[in-house]
C-alpha positions in Angstrom: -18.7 -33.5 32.6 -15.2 -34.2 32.4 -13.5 -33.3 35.6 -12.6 -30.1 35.8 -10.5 -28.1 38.9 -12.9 -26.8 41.5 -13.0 -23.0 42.3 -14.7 -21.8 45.4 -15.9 -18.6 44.7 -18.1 -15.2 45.8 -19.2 -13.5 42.5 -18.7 -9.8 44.6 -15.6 -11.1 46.1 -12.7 -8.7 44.8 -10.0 -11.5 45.5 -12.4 -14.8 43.9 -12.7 -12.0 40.9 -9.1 -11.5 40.0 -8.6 -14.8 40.1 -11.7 -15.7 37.8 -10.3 -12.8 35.9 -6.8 -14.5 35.5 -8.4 -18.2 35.0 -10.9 -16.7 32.3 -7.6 -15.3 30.1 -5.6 -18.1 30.6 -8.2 -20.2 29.0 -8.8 -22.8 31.9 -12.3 -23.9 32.7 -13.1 -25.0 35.9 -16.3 -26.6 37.9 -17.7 -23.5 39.8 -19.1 -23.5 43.5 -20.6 -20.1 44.2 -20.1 -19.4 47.9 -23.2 -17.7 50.2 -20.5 -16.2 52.6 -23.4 -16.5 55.1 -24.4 -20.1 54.7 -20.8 -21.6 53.9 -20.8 -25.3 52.6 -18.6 -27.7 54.5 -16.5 -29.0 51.8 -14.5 -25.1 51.6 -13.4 -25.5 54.8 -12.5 -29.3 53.7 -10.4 -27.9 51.1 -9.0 -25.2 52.6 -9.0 -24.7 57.0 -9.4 -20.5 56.6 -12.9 -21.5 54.9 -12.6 -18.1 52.8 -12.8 -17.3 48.9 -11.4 -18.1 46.6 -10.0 -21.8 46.7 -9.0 -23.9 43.8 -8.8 -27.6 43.7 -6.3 -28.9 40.6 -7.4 -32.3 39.4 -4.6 -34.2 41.4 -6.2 -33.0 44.9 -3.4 -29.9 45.0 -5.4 -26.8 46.8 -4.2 -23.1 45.9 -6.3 -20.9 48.3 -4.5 -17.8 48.0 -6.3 -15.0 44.9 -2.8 -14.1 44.0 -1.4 -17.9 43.7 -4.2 -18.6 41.7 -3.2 -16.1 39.3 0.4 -16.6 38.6 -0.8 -20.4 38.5 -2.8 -19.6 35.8 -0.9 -17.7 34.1 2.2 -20.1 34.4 -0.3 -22.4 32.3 -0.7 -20.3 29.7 -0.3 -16.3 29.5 -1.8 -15.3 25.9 -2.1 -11.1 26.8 1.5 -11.6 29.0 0.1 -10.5 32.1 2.9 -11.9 33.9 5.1 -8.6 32.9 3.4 -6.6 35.0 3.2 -8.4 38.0 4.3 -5.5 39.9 4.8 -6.5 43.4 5.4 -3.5 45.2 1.7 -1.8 43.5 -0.3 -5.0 44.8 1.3 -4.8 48.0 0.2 -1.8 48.6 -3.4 -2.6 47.1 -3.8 -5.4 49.3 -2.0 -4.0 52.4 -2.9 -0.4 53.1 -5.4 0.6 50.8 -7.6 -2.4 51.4 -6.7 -1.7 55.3 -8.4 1.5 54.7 -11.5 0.2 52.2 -12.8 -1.8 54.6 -12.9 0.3 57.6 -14.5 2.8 54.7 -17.0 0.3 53.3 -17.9 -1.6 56.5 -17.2 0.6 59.3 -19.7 -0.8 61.9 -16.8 -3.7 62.0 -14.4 -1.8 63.6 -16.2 -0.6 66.6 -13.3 -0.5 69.3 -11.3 1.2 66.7 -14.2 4.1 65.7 -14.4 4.8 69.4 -18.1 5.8 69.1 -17.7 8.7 65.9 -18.0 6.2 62.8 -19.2 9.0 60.9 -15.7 10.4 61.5 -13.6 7.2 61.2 -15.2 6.4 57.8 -14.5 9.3 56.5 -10.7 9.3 57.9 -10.2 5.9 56.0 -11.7 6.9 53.0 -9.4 10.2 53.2 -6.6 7.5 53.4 -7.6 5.2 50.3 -7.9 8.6 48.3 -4.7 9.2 48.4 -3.4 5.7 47.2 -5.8 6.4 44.2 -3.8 9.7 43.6 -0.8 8.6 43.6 -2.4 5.5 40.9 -3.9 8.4 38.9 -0.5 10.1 38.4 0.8 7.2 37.3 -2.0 6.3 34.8 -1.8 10.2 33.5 2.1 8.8 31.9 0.0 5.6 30.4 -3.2 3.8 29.9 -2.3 1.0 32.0 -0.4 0.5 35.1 2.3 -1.1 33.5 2.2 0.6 30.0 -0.4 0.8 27.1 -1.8 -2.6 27.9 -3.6 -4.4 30.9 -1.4 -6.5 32.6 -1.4 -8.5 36.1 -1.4 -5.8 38.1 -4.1 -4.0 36.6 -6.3 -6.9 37.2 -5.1 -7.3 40.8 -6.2 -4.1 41.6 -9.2 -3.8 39.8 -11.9 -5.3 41.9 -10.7 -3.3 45.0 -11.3 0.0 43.6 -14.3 -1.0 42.2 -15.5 -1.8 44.9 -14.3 1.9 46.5 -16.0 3.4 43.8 -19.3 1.6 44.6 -19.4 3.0 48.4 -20.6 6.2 47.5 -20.2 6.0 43.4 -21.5 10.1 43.6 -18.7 11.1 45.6 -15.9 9.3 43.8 -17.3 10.8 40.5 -16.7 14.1 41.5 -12.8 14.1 42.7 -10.2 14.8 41.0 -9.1 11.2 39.5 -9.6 11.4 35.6 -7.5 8.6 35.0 -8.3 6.3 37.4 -11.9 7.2 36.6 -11.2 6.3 33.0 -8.8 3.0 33.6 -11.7 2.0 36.0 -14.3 2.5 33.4 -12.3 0.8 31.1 -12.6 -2.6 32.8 -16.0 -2.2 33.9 -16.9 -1.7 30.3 -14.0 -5.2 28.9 -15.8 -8.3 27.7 -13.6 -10.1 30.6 -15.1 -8.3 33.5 -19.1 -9.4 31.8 -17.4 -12.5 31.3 -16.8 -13.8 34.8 -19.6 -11.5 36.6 -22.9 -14.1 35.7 -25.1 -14.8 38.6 -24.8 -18.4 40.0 -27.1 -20.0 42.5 -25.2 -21.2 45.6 -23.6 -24.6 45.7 -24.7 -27.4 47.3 -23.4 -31.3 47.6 -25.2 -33.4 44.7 -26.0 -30.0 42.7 -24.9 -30.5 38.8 -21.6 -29.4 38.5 -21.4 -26.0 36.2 -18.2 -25.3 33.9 -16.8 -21.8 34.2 -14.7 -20.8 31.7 -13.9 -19.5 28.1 
């Protein structure tokens, strides 16, 4: 196989799938590692010291190891759906700042023991109290338009994507029943896009001297 850039990646990951997502559009194939975050293979931490997903290696030895950076790299290359107008930097802020601040203290609350202070029951529910009300304030703005940016996915759309998918998916019962019709709907939307079934195909894990697998359009 022609070398290809290298992407570390987690298929459940919410930041490796944004920026599988964003590589998938622009068109650029890579050679795919699939991570086991439990068993992780030496050569990640090689590439990149923080050892987490997802990491690209460009052909000339050049490491991007941040989800976002690999996006607007991407999408620097080429950027056929013009994603790049709604890179909305104040929305994905706040995705990635507060809201994921209070997803994973929802999701994964045993983590955060000296912070539950022995009620996690309570503390869950607190945080996902919290993320709610970030998804309000998205589904008011998705009751003006389709998209977070206007009638057509853009950048930020894909950035927050995975994130509140995965909110949903904590207790997919309780999420259908509030009051988010829009979000609900933009959510479905994605789950239901050729892109999202294009990048979510289950890989065995990567190891040294496994053949290499192309990922990409």
């Amino acid at each position: 196989m022609t070398a290809l850039p290298i992407l570390y990646s987690f298929r459940r990951c919410p930041y490796a799938m944004r920026a599988r997502m964003a590589l998938w559009t622009a068109g650029i194939a890579v050679e795919l590692r699939e991570v086991k975050l439990a068993a992780k293979p030496p050569q990640l931490a090689e590439a990149s010291p923080k050892a987490t997903v997802p990491v690209l290696v460009l052909t000339g030895g050049t490491v991007v190891d941040e989800s976002l950076a690999i996006m607007r790299w991407a999408l620097a290359q080429n950027d056929p759906e013009g994603w790049l107008a709604g890179d909305d930097a104040a929305l994905i802020s706040r995705n990635d700042g507060p809201f994921k601040h209070h997803l994973d203290r929802y999701k994964y609350p045993n983590r955060y023991p000296e912070e539950a202070a022995g009620d996690e029951a309570t503390f869950r529910l607190d945080h996902r109290t919290h993320g709610l009300s970030v998804l309000l304030d998205l589904d008011a703005r998705l009751g003006m338009s389709a998209y977070l940016r206007g009638d057509r996915p853009t950048l930020a759309d894909i950035a927050l994507f995975p994130f509140i998918r995965q909110f949903a998916n904590t207790d997919r019962d309780w999420f259908d029943a509030q009051g988010l019709p829009h979000v609900q709907e933009w959510l479905e939307r994605h789950l239901a896009s050729d892109l999202f079934k294009a990048v979510m195909p289950k890989f065995t894990p990567w190891q040294a001297g496994d053949a290499p697998i192309r990922f990409g359009p």
